[in-house]
C-alpha positions as CSV (number, residue, x, y, z in Angstrom):
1,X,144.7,-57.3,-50.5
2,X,146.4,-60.3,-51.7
3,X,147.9,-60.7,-55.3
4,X,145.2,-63.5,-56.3
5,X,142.3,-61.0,-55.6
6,X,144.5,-58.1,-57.0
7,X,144.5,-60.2,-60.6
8,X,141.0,-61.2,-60.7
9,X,139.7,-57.9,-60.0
10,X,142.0,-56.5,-62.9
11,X,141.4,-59.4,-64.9
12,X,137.4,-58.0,-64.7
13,X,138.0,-54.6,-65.7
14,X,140.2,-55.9,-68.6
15,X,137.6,-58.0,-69.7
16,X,135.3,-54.9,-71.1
17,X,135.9,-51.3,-72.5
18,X,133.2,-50.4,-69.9
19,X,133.3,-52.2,-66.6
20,X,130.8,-51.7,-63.6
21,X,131.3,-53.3,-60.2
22,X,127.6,-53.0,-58.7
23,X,125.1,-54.4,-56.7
24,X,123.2,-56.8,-58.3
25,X,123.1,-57.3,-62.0
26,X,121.9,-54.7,-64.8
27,X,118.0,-56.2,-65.0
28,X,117.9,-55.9,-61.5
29,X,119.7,-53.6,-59.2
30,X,119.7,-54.4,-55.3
31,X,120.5,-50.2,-54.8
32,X,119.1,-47.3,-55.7
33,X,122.9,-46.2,-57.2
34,X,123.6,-49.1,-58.7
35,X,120.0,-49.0,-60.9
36,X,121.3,-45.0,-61.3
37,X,124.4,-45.9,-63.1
38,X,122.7,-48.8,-64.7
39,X,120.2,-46.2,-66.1
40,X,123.4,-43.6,-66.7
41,X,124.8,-45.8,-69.2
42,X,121.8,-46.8,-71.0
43,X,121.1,-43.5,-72.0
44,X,124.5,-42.9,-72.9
45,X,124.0,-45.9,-75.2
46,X,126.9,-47.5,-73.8
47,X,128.0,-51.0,-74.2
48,X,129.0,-52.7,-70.8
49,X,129.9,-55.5,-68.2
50,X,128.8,-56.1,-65.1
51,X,130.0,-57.7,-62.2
52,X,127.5,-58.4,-58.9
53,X,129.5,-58.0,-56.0
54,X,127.1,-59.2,-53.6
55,X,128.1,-63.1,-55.1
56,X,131.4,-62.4,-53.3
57,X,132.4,-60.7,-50.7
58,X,136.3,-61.0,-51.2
59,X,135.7,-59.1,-54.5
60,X,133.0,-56.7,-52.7
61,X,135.5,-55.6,-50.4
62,X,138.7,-55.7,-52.3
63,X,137.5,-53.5,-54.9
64,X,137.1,-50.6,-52.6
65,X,140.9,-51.0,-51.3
66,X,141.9,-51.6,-54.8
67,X,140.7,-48.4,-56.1
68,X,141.0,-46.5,-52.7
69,X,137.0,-45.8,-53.4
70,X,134.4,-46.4,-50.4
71,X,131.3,-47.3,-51.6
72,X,130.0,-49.0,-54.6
73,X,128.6,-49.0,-57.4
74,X,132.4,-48.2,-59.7
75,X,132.7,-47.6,-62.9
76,X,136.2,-47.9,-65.5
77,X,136.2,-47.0,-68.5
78,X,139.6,-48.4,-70.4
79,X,140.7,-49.6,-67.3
80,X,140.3,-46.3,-65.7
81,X,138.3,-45.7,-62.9
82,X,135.4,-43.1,-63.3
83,X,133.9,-43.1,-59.8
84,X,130.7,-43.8,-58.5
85,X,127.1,-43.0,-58.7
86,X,127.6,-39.1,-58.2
87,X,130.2,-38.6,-60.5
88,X,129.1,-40.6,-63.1
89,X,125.7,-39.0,-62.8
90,X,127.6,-35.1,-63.0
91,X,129.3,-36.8,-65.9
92,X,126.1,-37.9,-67.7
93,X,124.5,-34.2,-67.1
94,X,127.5,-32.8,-68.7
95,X,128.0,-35.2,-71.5
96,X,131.3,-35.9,-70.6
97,X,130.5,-39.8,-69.9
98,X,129.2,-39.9,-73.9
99,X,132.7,-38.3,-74.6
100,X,134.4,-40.7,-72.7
101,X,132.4,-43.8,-74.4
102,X,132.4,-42.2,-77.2
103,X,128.8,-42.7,-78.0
């Protein structure tokens, strides 16, 4: 990945407390996992940003080599990433993702 894609993917998921790389946008989800974290975070009553990486494709596939993470959707949280649909959804069912947005 080159330096330029490596800052304006970290410039995203500086941009928001909450950060989600998905596909689509929150209203409307072009995946099944995408809509599930979508519908993860609202009932966690979390705040959030969103970023559609079908728009581009640079950023679609960098941000699986940037965080060494396959698939999409991904979720940070402070500039951390959480993981993906399964995880966040374990996460949800455990209330650990409230803890961790502190809602």
């Amino acid at each position: 990945m080159n330096e330029q894609l490596k800052n304006e993917i970290e410039a995203k998921i500086k941009s928001s407390r909450v950060f989600l790389f998905m596909k689509g946008i929150p209203a409307r989800p072009m995946c099944g996992f995408s809509a599930g974290v979508v519908q993860a975070l609202h009932q966690a009553g979390a705040t959030y940003d969103s970023f559609d990486v079908l728009s581009d494709e640079n950023v679609r596939q960098g941000i699986k080599e940037y965080a060494n993470w396959p698939t999409i959707p991904q979720l940070y949280i402070d500039g951390e990433f959480i993981g993906g649909h399964d995880i966040v959804m374990q996460m949800l069912q455990s209330g650990e993702l409230q803890t961790k947005l502190g809602s």
